[in-house]
N, C-alpha and C positions, 0 to 999 in steps of 0.2 A: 705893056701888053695886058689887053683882060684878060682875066682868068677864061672867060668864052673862046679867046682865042688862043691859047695853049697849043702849042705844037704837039705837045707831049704832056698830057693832064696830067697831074700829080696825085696821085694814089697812096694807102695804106704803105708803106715799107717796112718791113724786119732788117732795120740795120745789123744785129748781131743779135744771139739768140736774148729776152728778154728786153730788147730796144727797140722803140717802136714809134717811127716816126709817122702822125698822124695829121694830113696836112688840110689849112680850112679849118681847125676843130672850134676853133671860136665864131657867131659869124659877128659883121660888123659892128651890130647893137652889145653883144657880150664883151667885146671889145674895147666901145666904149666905153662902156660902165664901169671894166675893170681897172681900165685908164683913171677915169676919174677916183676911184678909192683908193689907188696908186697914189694920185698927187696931196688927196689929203692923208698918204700916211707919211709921206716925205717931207711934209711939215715937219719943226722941230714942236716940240722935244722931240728927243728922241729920233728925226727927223735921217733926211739924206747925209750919207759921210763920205769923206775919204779913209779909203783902208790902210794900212800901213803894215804891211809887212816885219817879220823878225828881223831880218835882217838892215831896215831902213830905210827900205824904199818903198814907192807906194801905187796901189793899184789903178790903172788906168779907167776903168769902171767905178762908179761910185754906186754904196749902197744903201739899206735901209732892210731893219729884220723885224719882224710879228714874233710874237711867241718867245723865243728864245733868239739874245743874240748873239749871231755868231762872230768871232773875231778868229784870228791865225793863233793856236787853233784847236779850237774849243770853241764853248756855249757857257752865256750867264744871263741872269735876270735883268741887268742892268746894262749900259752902254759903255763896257767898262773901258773903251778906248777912244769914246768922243765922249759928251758932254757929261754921261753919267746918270742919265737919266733913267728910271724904268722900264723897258722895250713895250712898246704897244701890243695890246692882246693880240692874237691868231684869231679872227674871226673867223666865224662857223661859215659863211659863205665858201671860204678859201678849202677848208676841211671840205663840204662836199664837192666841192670843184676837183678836187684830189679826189676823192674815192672815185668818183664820174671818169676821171680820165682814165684812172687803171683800171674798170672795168670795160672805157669802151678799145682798151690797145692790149692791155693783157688778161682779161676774165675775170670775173670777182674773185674766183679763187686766190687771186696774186696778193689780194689784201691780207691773207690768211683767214681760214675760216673758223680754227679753235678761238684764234683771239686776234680780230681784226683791226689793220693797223689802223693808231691814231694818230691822225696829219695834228702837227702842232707847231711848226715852225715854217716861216716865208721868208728868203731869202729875195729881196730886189735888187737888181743889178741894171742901175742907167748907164748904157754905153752910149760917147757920142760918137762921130766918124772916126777919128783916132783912135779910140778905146782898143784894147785885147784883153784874153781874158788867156794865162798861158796854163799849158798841160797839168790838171791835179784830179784828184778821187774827192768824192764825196763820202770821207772817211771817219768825220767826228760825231757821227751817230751812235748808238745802242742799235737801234730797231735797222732791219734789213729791209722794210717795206719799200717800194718802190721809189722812184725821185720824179717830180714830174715838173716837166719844163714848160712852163707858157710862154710864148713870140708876142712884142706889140711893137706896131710902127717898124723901124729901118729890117731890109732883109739883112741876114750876118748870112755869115759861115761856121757850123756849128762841126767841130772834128772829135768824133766821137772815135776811141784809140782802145786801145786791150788791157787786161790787167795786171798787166805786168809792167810795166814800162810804158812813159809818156813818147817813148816812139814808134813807128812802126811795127805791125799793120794798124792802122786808124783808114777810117771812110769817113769826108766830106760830106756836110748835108747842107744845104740850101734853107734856112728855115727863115718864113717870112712871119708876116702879120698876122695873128690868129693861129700860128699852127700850134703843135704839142707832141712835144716827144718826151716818152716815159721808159725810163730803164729801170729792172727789179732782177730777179734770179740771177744767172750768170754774168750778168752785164752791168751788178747792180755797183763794184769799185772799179769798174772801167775809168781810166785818164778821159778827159773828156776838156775840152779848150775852144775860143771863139778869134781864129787870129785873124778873121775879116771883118768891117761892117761895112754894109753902104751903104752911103750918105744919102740923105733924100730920096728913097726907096720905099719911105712908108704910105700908105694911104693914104692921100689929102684930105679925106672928110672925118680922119680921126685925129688930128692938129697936134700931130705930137712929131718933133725936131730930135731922131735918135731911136734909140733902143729900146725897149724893156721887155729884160728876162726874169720874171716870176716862177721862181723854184719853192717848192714845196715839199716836204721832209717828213717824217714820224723821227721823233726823236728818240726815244725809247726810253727815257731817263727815270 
């Protein structure tokens, strides 16, 4: 269905107070582009991984991190659970892409205005149709500044939950191609999880077979 035809057009939402699902926020050409600086940073070194958990098993989503990267669970300079390699700089694109997005879902104020957050880490997560991503916080930070979420290619299901507990109450979100949801203040260690994707759901004029979720961080460190 076009977005023209929309039964029910999809607008600004306050999932929970400081969550803010912002739908559309990339259009097709930002998309692109972001796509493509995506697959040259999934190159190796340093390149796309699989994760592996403490306990031995490993994660369904494979990733790739800027700046700092992160493993289970902590942050290092280096790749310290695949090849070993230096993690690729945080490019400044990413940085104001991050401030843009919290100021067009939560105010500029949310950056903080004494000392305004600096975005320094990218976390990417390729899901393909199988993929999940199961209930955790975004909790090995310093800095409290906001998280902001970029959507490319397959629609998921994104289940944004409380901070207490990875179970109930949580709300369903729909997020497709181009959208952005950004959580900060109360909402900012919310459990938050991706237990759907669907397959073949992305735009065909941006040739991408799956997911990509672009998260963006102030590390604080």
């Amino acid at each position: 269905m076009s977005m023209d035809a929309e039964l029910f057009p999809r607008s600004r939402t306050e999932i929970a107070p400081g969550a803010v699902h912002l739908p559309d926020w990339l259009d097709a050409d930002r998309q692109r582009r972001l796509l493509e600086a995506c697959r040259g940073w999934a190159r190796p070194p340093a390149g796309l991984r699989t994760v592996r958990t403490p306990g031995g098993g490993t994660m369904t989503s494979r990733q790739v991190c800027l700046g700092w990267h992160w493993y289970p669970y902590g942050y290092a300079r280096t790749v310290v659970d695949g090849d070993g390699s230096p993690v690729k700089p945080f490019p400044d694109l990413l940085g104001d892409l991050a401030r843009e997005a919290v100021a067009d879902t939560l105010g500029a104020d949310a950056l903080g205005t004494d000392a305004p957050a600096t975005y320094d880490i990218a976390l990417i997560n390729f899901y393909d149709a199988e993929a999940r991503m199961g209930m955790h916080r975004d909790s090995d930070e310093s800095s409290d500044a906001p998280v902001v979420s970029l959507s490319l290619g397959d629609t998921c299901v994104f289940r944004f939950g409380n901070t207490e507990s990875r179970t109930r109450p949580y709300t369903d979100v729909e997020l497709r191609s181009g959208d952005l949801f950004v959580f900060g203040g109360a909402s900012r260690l919310a459990y938050h999880g991706v237990p759907r994707v669907y397959g073949g759901t992305a735009p065909p004029e941006l040739g991408l077979a799956g997911r990509l979720n672009v998260t963006l961080r102030a590390g604080g460190f």
